[in-house]
SEVEXGU-264154 format. One record per residue: x, y, z of N, C-alpha, C, O in turn. Coordinates in Angstrom, 1 decimal, decimal comma. Each point is the difference from the previous one (the first is absolute). Example, Ala and Ser with C-alpha at 12.3 -4.5 7.8 and 13.67 -1.06 7.14 Angstrom:
! residues 2
13,2	-5,7	7,8	-0,9	1,2	0,0	0,9	1,2	0,0	1,0	0,0	0,7
-1,4	1,1	-1,4	0,9	1,1	0,0	-0,8	1,1	0,8	0,5	1,1	0,1
END
This chain:
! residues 179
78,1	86,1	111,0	-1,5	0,1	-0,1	-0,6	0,2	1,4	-0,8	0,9	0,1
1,1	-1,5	0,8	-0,1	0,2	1,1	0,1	1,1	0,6	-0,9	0,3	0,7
1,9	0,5	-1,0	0,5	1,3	0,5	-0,5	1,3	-0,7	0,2	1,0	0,5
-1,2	-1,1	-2,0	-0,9	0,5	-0,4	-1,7	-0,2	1,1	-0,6	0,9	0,5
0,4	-2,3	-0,4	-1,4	0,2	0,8	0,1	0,0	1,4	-0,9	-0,5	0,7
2,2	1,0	0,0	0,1	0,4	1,5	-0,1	1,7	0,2	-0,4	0,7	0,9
1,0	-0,4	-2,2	0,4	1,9	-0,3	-1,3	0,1	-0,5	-0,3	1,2	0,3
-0,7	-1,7	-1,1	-1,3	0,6	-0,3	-1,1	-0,5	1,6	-1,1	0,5	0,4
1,8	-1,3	0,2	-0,9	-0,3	0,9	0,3	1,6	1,3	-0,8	0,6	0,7
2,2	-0,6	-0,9	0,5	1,4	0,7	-0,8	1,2	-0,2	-0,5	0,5	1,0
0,4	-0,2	-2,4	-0,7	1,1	-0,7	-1,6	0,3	0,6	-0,5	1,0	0,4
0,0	-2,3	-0,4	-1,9	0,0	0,0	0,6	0,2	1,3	0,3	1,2	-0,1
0,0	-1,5	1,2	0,0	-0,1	1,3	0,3	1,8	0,3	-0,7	0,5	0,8
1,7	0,1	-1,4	0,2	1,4	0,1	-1,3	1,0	-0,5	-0,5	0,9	0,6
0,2	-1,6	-2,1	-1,2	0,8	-0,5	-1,1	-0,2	1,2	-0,4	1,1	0,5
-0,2	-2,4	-0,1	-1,0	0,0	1,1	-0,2	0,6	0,8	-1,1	0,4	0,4
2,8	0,0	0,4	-0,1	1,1	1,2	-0,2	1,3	-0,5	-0,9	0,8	0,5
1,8	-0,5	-1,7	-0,5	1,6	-0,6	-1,4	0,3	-0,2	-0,5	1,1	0,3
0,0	-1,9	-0,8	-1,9	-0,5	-0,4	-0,6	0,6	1,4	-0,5	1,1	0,3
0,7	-1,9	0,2	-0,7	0,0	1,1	0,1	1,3	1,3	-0,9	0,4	0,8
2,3	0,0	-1,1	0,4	1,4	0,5	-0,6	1,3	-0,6	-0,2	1,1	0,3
0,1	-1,7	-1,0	-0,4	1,2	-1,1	-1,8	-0,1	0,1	-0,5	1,1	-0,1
-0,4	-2,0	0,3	-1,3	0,1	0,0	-0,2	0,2	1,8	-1,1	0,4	0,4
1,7	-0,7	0,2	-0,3	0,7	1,7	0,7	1,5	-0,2	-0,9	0,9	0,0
1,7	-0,6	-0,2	0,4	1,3	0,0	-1,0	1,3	-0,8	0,0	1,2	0,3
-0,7	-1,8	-1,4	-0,8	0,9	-0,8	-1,1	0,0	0,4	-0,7	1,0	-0,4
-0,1	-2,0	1,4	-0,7	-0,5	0,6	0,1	1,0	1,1	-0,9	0,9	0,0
1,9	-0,9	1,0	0,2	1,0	1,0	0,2	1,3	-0,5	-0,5	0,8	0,8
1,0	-0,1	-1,9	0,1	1,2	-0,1	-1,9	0,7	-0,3	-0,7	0,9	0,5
0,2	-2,1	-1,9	-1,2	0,6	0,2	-0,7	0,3	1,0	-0,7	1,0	0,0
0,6	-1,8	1,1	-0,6	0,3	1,1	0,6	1,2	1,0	-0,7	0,8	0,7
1,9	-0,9	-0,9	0,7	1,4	0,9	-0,4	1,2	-1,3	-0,4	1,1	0,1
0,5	-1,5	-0,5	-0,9	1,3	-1,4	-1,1	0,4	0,5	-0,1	1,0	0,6
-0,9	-1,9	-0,8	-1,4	0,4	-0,2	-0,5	0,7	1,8	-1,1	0,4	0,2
2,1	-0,4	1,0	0,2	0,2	1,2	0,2	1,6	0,1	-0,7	0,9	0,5
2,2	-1,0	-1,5	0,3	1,1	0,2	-0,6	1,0	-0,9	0,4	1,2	0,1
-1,3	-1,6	-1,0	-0,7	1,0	-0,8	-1,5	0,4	1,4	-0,5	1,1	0,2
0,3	-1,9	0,3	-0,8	0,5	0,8	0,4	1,2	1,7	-0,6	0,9	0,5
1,8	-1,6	-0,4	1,2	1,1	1,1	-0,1	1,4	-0,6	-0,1	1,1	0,6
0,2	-1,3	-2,4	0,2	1,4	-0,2	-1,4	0,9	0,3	-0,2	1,1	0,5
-0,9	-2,2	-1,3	-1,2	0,6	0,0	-0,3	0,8	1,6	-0,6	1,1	0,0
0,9	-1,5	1,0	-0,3	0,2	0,9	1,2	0,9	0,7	-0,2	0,5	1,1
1,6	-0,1	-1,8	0,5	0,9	-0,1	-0,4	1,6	-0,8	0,6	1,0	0,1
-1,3	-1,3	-0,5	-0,5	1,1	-0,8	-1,3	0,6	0,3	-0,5	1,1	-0,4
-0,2	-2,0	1,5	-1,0	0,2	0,4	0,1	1,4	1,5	-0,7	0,9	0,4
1,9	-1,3	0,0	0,4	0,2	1,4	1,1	1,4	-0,4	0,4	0,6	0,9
-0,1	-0,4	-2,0	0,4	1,2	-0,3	-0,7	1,2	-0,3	0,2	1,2	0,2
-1,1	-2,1	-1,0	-1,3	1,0	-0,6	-0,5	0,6	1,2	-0,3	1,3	0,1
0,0	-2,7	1,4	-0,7	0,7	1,1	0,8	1,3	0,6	-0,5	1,1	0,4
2,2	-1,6	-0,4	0,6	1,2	0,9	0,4	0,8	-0,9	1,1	0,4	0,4
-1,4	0,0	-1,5	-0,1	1,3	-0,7	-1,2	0,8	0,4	0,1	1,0	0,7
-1,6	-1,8	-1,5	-1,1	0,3	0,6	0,2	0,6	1,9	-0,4	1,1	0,2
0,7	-1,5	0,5	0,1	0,3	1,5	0,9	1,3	0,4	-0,2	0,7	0,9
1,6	-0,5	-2,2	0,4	0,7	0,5	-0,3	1,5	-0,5	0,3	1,1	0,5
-1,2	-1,2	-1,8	-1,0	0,6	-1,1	-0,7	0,9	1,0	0,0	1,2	0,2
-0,6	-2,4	0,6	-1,3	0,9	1,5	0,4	0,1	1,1	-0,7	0,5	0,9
2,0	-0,9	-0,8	0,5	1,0	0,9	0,7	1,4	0,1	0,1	0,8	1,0
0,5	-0,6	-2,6	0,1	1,4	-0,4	-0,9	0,8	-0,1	0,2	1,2	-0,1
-1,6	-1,9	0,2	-0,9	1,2	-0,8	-1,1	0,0	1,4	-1,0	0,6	0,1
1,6	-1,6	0,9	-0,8	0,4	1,6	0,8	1,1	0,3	-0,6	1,1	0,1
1,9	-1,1	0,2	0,8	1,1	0,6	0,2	1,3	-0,9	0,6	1,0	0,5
-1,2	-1,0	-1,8	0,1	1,1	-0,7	-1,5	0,9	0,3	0,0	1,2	0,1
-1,1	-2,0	-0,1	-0,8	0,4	0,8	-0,4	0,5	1,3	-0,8	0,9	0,4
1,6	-1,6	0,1	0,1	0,8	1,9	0,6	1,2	-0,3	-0,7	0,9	0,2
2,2	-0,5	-0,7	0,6	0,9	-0,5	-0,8	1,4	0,2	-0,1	0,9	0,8
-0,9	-1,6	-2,4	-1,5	1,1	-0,3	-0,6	0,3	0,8	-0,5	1,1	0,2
0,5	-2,2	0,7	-1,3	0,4	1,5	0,5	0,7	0,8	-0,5	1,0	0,5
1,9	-1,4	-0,3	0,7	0,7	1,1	0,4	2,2	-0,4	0,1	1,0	0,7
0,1	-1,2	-1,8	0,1	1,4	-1,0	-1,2	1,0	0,2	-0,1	1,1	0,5
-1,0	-2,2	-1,1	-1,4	0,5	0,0	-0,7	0,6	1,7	-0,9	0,8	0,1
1,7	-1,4	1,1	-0,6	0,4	1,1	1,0	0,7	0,4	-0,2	0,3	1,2
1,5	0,3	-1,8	0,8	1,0	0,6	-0,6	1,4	-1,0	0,1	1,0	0,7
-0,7	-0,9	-1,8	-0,3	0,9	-0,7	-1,1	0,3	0,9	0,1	1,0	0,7
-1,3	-1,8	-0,4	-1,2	0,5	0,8	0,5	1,1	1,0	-0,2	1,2	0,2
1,5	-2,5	0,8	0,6	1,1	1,1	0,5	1,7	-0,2	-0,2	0,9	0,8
0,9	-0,9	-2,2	0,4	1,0	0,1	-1,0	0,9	-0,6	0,4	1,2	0,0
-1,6	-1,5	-0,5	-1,3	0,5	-0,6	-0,9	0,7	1,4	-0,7	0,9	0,0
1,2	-1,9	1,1	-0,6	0,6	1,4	-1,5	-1,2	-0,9	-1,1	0,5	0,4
0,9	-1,1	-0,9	-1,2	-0,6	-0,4	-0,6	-0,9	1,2	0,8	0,3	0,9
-1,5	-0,9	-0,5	-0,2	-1,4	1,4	0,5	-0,9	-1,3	-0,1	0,0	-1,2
0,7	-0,8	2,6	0,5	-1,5	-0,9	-1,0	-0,9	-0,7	-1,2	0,0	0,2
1,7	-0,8	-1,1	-0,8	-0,7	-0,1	0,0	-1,3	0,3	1,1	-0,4	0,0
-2,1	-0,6	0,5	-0,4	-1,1	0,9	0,5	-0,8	-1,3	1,1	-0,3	0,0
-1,8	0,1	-1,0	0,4	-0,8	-1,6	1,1	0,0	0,4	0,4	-1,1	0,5
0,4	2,3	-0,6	1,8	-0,2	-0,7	0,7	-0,6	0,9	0,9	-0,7	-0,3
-1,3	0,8	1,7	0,3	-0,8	1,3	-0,3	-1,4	0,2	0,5	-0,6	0,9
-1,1	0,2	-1,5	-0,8	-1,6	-0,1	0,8	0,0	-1,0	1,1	-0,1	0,5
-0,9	0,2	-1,7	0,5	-0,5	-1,3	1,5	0,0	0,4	0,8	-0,9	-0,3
-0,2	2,2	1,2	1,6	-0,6	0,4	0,2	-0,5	0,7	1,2	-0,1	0,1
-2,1	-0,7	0,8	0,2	-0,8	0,7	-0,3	-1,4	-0,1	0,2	-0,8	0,9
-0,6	0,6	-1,8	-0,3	-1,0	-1,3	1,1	-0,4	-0,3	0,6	-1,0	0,4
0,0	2,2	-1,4	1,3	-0,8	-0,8	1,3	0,0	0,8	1,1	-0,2	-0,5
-1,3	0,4	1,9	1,2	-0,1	1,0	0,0	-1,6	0,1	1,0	-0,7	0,0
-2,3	0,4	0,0	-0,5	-1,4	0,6	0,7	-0,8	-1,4	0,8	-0,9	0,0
-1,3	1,4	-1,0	0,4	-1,1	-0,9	1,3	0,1	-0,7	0,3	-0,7	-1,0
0,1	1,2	1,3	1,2	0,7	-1,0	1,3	-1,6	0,5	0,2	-0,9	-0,8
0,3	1,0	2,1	0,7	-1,0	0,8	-0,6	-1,4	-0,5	0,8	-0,9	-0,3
-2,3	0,8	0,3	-0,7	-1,8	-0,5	0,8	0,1	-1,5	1,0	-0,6	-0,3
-1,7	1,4	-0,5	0,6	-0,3	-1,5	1,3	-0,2	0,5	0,1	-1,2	-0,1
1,1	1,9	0,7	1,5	-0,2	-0,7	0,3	-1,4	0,6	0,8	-0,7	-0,6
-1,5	0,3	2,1	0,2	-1,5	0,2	-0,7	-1,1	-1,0	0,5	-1,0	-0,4
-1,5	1,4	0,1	-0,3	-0,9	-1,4	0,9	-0,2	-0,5	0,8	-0,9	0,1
-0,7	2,1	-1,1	1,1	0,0	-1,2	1,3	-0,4	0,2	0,4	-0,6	-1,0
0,3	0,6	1,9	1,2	-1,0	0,8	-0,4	-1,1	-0,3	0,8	-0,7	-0,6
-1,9	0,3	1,0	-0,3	-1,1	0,1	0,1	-1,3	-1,2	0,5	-1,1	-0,1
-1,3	2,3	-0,7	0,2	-1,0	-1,5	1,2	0,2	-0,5	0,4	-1,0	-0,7
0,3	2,0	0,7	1,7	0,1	-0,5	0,5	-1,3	0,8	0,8	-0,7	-0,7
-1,0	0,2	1,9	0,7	-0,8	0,9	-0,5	-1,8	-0,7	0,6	-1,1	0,0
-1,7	1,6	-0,6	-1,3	-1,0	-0,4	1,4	-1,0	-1,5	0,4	-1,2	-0,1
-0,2	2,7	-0,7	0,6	-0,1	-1,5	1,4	-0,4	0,5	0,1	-1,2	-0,4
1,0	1,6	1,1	0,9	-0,2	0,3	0,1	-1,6	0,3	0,6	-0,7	-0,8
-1,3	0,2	1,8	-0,3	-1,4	0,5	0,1	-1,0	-1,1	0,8	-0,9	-0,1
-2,1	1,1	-1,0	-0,1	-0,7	-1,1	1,5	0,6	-1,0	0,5	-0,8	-0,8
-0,3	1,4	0,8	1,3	0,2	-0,9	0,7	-0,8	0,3	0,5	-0,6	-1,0
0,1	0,1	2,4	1,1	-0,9	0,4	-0,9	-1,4	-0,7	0,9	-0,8	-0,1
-1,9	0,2	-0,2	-0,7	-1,1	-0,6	0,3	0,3	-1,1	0,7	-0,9	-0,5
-1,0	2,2	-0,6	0,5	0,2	-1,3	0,9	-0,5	-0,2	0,0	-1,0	-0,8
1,1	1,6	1,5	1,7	0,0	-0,5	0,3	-1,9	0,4	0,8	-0,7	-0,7
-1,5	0,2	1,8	0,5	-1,2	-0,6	-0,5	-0,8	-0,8	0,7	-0,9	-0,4
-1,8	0,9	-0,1	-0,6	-0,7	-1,1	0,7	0,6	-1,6	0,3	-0,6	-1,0
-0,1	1,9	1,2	1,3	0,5	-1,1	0,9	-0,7	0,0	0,2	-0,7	-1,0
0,5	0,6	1,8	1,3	-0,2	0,5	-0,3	-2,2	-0,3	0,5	-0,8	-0,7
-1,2	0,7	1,2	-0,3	-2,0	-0,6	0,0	0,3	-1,2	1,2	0,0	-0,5
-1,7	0,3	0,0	-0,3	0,0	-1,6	1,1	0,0	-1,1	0,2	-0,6	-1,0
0,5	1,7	1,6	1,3	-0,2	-0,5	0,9	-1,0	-0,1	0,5	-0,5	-1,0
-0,3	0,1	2,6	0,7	-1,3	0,4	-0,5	-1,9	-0,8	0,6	-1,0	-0,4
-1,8	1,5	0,6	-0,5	-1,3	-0,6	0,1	0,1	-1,9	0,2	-1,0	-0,7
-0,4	1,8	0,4	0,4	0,6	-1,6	1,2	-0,4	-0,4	0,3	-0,7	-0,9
0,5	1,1	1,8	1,5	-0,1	-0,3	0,6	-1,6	0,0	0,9	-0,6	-0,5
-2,1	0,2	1,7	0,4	-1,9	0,0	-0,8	-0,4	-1,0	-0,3	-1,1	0,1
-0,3	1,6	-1,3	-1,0	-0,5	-0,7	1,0	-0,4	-0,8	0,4	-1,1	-0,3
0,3	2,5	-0,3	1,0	0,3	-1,0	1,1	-1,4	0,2	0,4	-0,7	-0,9
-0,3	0,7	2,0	1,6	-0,3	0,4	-0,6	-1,6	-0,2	0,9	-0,7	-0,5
-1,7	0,3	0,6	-0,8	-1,6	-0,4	0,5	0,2	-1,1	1,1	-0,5	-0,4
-2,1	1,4	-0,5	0,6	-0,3	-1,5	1,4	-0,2	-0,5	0,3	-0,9	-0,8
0,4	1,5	1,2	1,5	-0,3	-0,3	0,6	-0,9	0,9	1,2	0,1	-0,2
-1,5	-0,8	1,0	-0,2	-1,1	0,5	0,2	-1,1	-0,7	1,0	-0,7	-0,3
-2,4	0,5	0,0	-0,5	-1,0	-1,2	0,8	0,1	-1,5	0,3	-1,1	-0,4
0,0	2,3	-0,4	0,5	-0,1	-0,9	1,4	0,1	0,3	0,6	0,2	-1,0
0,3	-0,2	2,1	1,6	-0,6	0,1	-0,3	-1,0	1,0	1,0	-0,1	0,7
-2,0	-0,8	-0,4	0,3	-1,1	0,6	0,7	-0,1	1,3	0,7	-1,0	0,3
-1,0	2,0	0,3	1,0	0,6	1,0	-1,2	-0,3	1,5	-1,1	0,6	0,2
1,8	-1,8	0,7	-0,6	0,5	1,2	0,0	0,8	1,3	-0,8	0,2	0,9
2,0	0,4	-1,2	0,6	0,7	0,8	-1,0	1,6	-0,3	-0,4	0,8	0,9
0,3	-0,9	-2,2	-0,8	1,3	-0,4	-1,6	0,1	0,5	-0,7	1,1	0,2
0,3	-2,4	-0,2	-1,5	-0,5	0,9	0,2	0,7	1,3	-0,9	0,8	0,4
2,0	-1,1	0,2	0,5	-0,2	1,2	-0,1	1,6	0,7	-0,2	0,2	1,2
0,4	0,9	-2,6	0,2	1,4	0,5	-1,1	0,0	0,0	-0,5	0,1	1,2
-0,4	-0,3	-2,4	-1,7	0,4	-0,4	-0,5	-0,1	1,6	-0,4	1,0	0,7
0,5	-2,2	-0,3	-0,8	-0,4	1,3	0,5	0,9	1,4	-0,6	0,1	1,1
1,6	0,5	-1,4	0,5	1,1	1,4	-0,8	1,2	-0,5	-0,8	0,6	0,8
0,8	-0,3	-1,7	-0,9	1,1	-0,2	-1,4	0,1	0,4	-0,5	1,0	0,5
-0,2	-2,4	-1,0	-0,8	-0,6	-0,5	-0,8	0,1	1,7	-1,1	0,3	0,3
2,1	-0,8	0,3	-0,5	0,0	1,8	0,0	1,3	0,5	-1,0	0,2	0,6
2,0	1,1	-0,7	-0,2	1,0	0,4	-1,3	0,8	-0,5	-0,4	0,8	0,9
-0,2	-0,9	-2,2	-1,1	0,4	-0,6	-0,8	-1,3	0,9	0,9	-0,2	0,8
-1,6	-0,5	-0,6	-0,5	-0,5	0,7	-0,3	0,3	1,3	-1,0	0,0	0,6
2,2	0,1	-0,2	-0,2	0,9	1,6	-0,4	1,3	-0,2	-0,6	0,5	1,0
0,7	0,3	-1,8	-0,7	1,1	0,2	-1,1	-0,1	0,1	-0,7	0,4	0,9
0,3	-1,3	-2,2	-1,5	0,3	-0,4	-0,7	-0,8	1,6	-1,1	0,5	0,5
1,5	-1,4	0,0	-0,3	-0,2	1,3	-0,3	0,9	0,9	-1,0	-0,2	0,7
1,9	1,3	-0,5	0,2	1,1	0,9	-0,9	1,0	-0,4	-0,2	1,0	0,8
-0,7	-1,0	-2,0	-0,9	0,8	-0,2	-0,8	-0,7	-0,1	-0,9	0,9	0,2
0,2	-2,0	-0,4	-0,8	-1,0	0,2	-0,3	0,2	1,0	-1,3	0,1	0,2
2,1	-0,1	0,9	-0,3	-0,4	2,0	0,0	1,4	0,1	-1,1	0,2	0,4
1,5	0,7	-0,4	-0,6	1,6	0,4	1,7	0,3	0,8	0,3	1,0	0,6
0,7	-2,1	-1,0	1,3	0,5	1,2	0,5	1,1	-1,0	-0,1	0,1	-1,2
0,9	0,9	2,4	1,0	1,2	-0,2	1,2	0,0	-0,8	0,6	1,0	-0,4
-0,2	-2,3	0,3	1,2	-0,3	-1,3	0,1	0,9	-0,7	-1,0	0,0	-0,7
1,8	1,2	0,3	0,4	0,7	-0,9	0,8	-0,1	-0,8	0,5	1,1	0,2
0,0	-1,5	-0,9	1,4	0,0	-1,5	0,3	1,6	0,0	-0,2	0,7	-1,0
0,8	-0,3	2,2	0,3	1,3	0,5	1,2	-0,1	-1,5	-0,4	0,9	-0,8
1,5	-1,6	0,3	1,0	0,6	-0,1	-0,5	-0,2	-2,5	0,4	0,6	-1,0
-1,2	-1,6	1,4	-0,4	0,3	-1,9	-0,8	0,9	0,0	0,1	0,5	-1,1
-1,1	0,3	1,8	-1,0	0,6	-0,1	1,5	1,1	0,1	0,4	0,7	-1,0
0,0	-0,7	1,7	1,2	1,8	0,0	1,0	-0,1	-1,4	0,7	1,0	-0,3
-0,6	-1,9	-0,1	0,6	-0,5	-1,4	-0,5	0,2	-1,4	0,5	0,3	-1,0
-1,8	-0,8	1,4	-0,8	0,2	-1,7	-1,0	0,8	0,5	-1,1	-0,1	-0,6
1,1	0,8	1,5	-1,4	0,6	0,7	0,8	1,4	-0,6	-0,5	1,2	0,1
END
């Protein structure tokens, strides 16, 4: 009898840690969730910009093109130049160089927050996989199997850290794996 209420006392003691593993962990992914839905928002924001940027910068330099065309036709017309076409190409000389440093810019913008994407991807997974691995945990009674949940369980945790705090941590070798 005894050795029935030390093995159910075993059991509640394993279910409590899985319990409780299991409500910090779902706990931290929603929040590395609801993070990284905003990383993306702001990934999409910054692509849209350096499309847009690189949008006006094709259609600055396709217009100098024009100006520059337009004031060789005059020349060969023997026409006088024109003052306009000379102010307007010297315009899009000016801007042509700003746009493509912008537009770098926000590509450089998207790239940055992508390395925050991929690790809040990359947690989610990890902590998922210790969710699972609890479950089967709990249903073979197994602490050893807790024991994996929680290695995972800390690597998803550290990511979601590393994109939490803004650090460069990359999951260079899962992202080249399932990427």
């Amino acid at each position: 009898m005894e050795f029935e209420v030390s093995a159910e006392a075993k059991d509640k003691r394993l279910n409590r840690r899985v319990a409780v593993t299991v409500v910090v962990l779902s706990v931290a992914m929603g929040l590395g969730n609801i993070k990284d839905g905003n990383i993306v928002q702001a990934m999409d924001q910054a692509q849209a910009r350096s499309v847009d940027l690189w949008n006006e910068y094709q259609a600055t330099r396709t217009k100098l093109r024009v100006t520059e065309i337009a004031q060789l036709q005059l020349a060969a017309m023997r026409a006088p130049p024109s003052d306009r076409l000379a102010t307007d190409a010297a315009r899009y000389r000016r801007e042509a160089p700003r746009l493509a440093v912008a537009a770098r810019a926000a590509g450089d913008r998207y790239d940055a927050l992508n390395v925050h994407d991929d690790q809040f991807d990359a947690s989610e997974a990890a902590i998922a996989t210790a969710i699972s691995i609890c479950a089967v945990a709990a249903l073979a009674e197994s602490g050893w199997l807790l024991g994996a949940a929680w290695g995972f369980a800390a690597f998803g945790l550290f990511l979601s850290l590393c994109g939490f705090a803004g650090w460069a941590f990359h999951p260079d070798v899962l992202s080249t794996l399932l990427g």
